[in-house]
N, C-alpha and C positions, 0 to 999 in steps of 0.2 A: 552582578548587574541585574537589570530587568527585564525581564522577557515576557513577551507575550506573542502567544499562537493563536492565528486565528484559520481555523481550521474547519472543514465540511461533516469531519469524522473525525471521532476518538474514542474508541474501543477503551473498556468492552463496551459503551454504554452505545454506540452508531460505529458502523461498520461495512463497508460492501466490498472493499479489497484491502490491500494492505497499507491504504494512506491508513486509517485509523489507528492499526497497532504502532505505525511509524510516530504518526504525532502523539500520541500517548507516552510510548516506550522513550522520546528524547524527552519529553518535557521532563521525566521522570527520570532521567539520566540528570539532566540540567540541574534539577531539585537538588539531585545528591552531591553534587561538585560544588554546591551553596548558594546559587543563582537563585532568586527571587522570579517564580516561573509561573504564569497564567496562562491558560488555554481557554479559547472561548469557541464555542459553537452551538448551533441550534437544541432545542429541544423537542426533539420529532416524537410521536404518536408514540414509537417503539421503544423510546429510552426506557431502560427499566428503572427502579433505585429512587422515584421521586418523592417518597415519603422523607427519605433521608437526604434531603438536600434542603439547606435554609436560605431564607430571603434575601439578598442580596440587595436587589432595587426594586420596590415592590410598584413603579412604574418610573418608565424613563422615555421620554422624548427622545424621538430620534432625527438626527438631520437629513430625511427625504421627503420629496414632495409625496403628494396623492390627498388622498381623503385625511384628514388627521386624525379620526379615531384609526387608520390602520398605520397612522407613525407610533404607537405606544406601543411596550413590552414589557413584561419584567424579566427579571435576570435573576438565576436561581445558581448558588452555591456549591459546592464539596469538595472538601479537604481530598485529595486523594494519595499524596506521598508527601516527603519532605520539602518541604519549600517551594507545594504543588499544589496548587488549585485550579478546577475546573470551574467555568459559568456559562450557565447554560440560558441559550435567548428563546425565552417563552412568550411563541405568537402564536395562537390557534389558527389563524386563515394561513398563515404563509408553514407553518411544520407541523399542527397538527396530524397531518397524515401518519403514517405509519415510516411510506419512502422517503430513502434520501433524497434522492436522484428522482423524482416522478415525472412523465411525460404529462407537460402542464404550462398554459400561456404565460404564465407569469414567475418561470422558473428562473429568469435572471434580477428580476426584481424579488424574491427568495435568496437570492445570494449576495444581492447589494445590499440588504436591508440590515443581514447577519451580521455582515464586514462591519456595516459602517455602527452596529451598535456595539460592536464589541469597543470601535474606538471611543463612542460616546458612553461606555461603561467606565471607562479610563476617566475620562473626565470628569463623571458625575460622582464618581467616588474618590479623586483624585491620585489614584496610584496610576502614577505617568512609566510609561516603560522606556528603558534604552533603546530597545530592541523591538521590533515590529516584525514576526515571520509569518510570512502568509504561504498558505500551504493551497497549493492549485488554482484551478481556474477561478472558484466560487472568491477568492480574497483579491483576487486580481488587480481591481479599481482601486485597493486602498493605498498603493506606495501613491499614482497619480492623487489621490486625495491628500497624500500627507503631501506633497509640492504644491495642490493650488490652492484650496479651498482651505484645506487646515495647515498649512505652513506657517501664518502668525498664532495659532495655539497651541497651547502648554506642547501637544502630541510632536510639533513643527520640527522639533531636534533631535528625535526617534528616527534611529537608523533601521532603515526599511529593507527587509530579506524574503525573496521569493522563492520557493520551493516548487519547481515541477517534477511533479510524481512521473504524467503523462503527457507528453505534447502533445498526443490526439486529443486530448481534451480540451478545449480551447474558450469555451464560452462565447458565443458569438450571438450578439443582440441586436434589437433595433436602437434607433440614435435616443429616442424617448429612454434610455438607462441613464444617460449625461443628465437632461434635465431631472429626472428623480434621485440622483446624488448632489445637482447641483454644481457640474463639473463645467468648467469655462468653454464655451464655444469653440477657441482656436485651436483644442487638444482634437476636435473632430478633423483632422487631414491624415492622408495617408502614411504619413511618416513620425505621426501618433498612434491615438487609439484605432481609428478607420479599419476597417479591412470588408474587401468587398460588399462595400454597401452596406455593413451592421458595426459593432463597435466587439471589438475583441479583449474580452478578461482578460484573456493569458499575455496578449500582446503587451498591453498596458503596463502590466507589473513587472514584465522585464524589461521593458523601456524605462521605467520610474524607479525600480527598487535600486538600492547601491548597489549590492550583490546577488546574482542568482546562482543560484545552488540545482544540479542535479543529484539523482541518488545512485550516480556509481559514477566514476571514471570513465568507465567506457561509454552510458551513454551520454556522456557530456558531450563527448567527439562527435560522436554518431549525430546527435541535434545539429550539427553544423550541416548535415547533408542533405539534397533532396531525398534521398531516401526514407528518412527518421524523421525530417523538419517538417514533417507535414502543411509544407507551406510557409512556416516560419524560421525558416533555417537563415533567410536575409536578416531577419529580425535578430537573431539568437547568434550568429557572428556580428553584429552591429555592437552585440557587447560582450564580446568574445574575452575581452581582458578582465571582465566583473564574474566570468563564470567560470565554475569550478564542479566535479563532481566527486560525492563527502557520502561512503556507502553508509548503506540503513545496518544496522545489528541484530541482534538475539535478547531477546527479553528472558532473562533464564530465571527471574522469578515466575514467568509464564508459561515458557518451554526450557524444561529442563528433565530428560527421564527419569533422574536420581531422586526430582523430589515430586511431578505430576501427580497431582490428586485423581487427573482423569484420565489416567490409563491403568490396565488390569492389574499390573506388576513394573515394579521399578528397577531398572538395571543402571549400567554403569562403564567404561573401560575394562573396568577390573575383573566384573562379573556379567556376564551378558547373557544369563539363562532368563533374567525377566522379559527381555526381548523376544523369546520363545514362548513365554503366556502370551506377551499379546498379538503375538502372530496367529496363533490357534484363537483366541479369543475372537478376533478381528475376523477370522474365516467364518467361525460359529455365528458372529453376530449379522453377514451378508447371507449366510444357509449355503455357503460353498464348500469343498471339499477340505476336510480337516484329516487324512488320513498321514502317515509318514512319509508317502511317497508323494505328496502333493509337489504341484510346483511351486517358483515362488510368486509373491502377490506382488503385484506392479498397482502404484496407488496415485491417484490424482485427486487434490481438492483446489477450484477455479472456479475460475466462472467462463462459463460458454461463449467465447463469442471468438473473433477473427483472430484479433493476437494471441491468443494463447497455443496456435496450433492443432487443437484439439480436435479439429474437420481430418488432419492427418494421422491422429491417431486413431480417433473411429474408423480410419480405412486399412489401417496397417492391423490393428488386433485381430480380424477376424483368421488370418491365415494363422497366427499362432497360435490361438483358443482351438480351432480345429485342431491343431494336432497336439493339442493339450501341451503347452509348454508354458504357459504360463497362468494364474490368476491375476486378473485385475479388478480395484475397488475406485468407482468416483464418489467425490460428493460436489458437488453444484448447481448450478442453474444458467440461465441466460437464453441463448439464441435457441427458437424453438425446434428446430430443422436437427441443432445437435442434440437436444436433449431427448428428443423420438430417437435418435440415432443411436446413443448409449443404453436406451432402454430398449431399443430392439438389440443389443449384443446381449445384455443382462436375460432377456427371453429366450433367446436360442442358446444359450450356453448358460442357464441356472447353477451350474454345479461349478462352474470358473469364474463365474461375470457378478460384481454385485453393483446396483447403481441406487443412488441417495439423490434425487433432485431437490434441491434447497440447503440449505444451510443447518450447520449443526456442530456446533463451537466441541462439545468435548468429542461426539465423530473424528471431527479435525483432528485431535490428539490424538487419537486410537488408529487412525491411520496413519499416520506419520511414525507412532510407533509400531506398529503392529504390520506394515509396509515392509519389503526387505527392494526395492528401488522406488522411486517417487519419479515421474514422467511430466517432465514441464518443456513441450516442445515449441516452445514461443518463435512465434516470428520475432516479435522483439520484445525488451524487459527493461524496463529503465533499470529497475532495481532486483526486483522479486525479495519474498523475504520466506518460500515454504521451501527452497531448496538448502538455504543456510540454516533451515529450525530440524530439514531431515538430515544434514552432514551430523547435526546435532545429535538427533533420537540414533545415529547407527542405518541409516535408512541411506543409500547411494543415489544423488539424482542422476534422473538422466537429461541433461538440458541441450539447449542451440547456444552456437558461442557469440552471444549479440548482449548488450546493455550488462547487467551486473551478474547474469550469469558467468559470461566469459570473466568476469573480474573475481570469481569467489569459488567457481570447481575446476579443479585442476585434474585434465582425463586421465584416465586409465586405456593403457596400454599393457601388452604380456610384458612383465618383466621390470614396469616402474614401478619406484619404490613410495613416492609420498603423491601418488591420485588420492582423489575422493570422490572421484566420479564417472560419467561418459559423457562425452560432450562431442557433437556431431555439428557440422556445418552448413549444412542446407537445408532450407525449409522446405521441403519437398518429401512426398514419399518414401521414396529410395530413403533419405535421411535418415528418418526416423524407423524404417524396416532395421537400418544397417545398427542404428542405438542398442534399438531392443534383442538384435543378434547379438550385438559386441558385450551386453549384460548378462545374457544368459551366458556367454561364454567365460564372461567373469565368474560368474555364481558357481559356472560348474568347478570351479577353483578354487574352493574353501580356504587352502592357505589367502592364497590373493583377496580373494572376497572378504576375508576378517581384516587383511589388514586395510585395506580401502576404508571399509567400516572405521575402525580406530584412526585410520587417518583424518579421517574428517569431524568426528568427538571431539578430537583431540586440537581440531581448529579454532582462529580466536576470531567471534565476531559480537566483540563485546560493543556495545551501545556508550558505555564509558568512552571507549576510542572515538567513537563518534562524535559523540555528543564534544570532545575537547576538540576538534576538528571544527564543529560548527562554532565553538567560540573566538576561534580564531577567524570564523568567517565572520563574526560579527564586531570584531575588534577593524577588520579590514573596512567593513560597511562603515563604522562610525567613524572611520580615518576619512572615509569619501565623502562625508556630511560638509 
């Protein structure tokens, strides 16, 4: 069949959490199974690679209102796997910038503009798709497009799939979004688009697609509750029988330690002394203690901000770094309050503490490898995807049992035989004190600690499974047409 993603991000070329490697790594999955696969998304400031990408549509009219020299764009090219192409929508006012995401007035008209050109790239070139997946809030409006506005063209019989990453994320605009896509008057009430007085992306798309898909099982449930529903949980049981949750995988032409370009040394099950270069590497390269008796290094790559938990782990490391029992490495960025926070531990503890503010793609790999736990204390996780790439590297997460954590490590206890990890249940202090004691206690048990390690190597979170999973969700969608 045909497929098309329309997507915010798609790694490596845009990126700010794990939607990018997601939408990448399935289209790219889809490719291989022989699905005919498009992805389309902006061409921000920061895309690298534009020399090698060719014309596409070297200007395409788009269906919103405004000024009409800002309806024009062109769309730019590249092959990137089997039976995989990216197109990229090149507007200097609306992605010019560098940010995905920038705080800016006209940030939802940047994200209706994208949607609606990737469908009228469809049309203008006539490769019509089966399949329609919109991945978060920014593609929201297009299933509601394909029922009013474009339901008598070519696009009108394209079964339409929604993907929420994050339900916090929600897109929420003024009514002026309707009229600059064009969308019918009577879609404005509450039991539509509407939501408190602005018009709701996310709402939209899971009231209009045939299927919504979560990225794990567990937080499919969890979206039914006020807890998780941030509001929309009425919404999100309204189509409770269209929703399913269909976990993300492992890109192991991307992460994989056996064959990564960007770490010191390559290990394996079989042999796992490469593991130990880049443990020692990884300490060298933060300037903390590389001696035999060191601890081990507890690694975190995130972003800063509420759900990730990470306000609780700046408060629990410092009793442990005092009494030297462990090393910890971050790389991220986000909420400013944490990121003084992490660098005031890196300051008072130089010789344990190492911290990387911003982003830094092979870093990533070096610590995942060179990590002996990975610390993702999330309040909640739709999916995550750096705990399944450390089960991977040999690296033991330590996680909260909420959204696809709890679906993908299975704890360690003294004496169980197939863990791959620690897994604690409150977000709270105490929680996470009690993780990082129940690790270290693991660690001091070299038999248990290797095999934990191999247990989770040796786990399958292949993209393949996935990605046939998603096609049965789109055989389901086109049955609901």
């Amino acid at each position: 069949m045909k497929i098309l993603h329309i997507t915010p991000e798609l790694a490596p070329w845009s990126k700010a959490g794990g939607l990018g490697d997601a939408a990448a790594a399935l289209a790219k999955a889809l490719g291989s199974l022989g699905h005919e696969v498009r992805a389309v998304t902006p061409l921000y400031g920061s895309v690298p690679g534009r020399e090698s990408m060719s014309v596409l549509l070297n200007s395409l009219r788009v269906g919103v209102g405004g000024p009409p020299e800002k309806a024009a764009c062109r769309v730019m090219s590249l092959h990137v796997a089997k039976n995989f192409e990216a197109w990229f929508i090149e507007h200097e006012d609306y992605y010019g910038a560098k940010e995905i995401y920038p705080a800016r007035p006209d940030s939802a008209e940047r994200a209706a503009f994208y949607a609606r050109a990737a469908l009228d790239a469809c049309l203008a070139t006539g490769w019509i798709p089966d399949v329609i997946h919109c991945h978060d809030w920014t593609a929201g409006l297009v299933p509601p497009l394909l029922n009013t506005v474009l339901k008598d063209s070519p696009l009108g019989g394209a079964a339409s799939v929604i993907s929420i990453h994050n339900l916090q994320h929600q897109g929420v605009s003024h009514r002026g979004i309707m009229d600059f896509l064009g969308l019918p008057g009577w879609l404005w009430q509450p039991s539509e688009l509407e939501c408190l007085g602005g018009v709701n992306f996310l709402k939209g798309g899971i009231l209009h697609a045939k299927r919504v898909i979560t990225v794990s099982p567990t937080y499919a449930l969890e979206i039914l509750t006020p807890q998780f529903g941030h509001g929309l949980e009425d919404v999100v049981r309204r189509r409770e029988s269209a929703l399913e949750g269909i976990l993300n995988g492992v890109d192991l032409d991307e992460w994989n330690p056996r064959t990564d370009r960007l770490i010191p040394a390559h290990y394996s099950p079989r042999s796992m002394k490469g593991k130990e270069e880049c443990r020692l590497a990884l300490a060298r390269e933060f300037g903390l203690r590389d001696d035999p008796g060191a601890p081990p290094i507890f690694g975190v790559i995130s972003r800063l901000w509420d759900q990730k938990g990470l306000d609780l782990a700046a408060a629990a490391l410092p009793a442990f770094l005092r009494e030297g029992r462990l090393r910890f490495v971050l790389l991220g960025s986000g909420d400013s309050a944490l990121e003084g926070a992490f660098r005031a531990l890196a300051a008072g503890f130089p010789t344990l503490c190492g911290v990387r503010i911003g982003y830094d793609h092979g870093l990533s790999h070096r610590i995942e490898a060179g990590s002996d736990f990975f610390l993702m204390p999330s309040r909640f996780e739709p999916c995550g995807l750096n705990q399944m790439y450390s089960m991977t590297y040999g690296t033991p997460p330590i996680v909260r049992a909420t959204g696809g954590l709890a679906d993908t490590v299975r704890p360690w206890s003294p004496g169980s035989k197939d863990a791959t990890g620690i897994v604690f249940e409150h977000a709270d202090l105490q929680g996470v004190e009690w993780a990082i004691s129940r690790a270290l206690e693991l660690h001091a048990d070299p038999k248990a600690y290797r095999q934990v390690q191999l247990n989770g190597m040796r786990a399958e979170f292949s993209w393949a499974r996935s990605a046939q999973a998603h096609v049965e969700a789109y055989r389901k969608a086109g049955a609901a047409l």
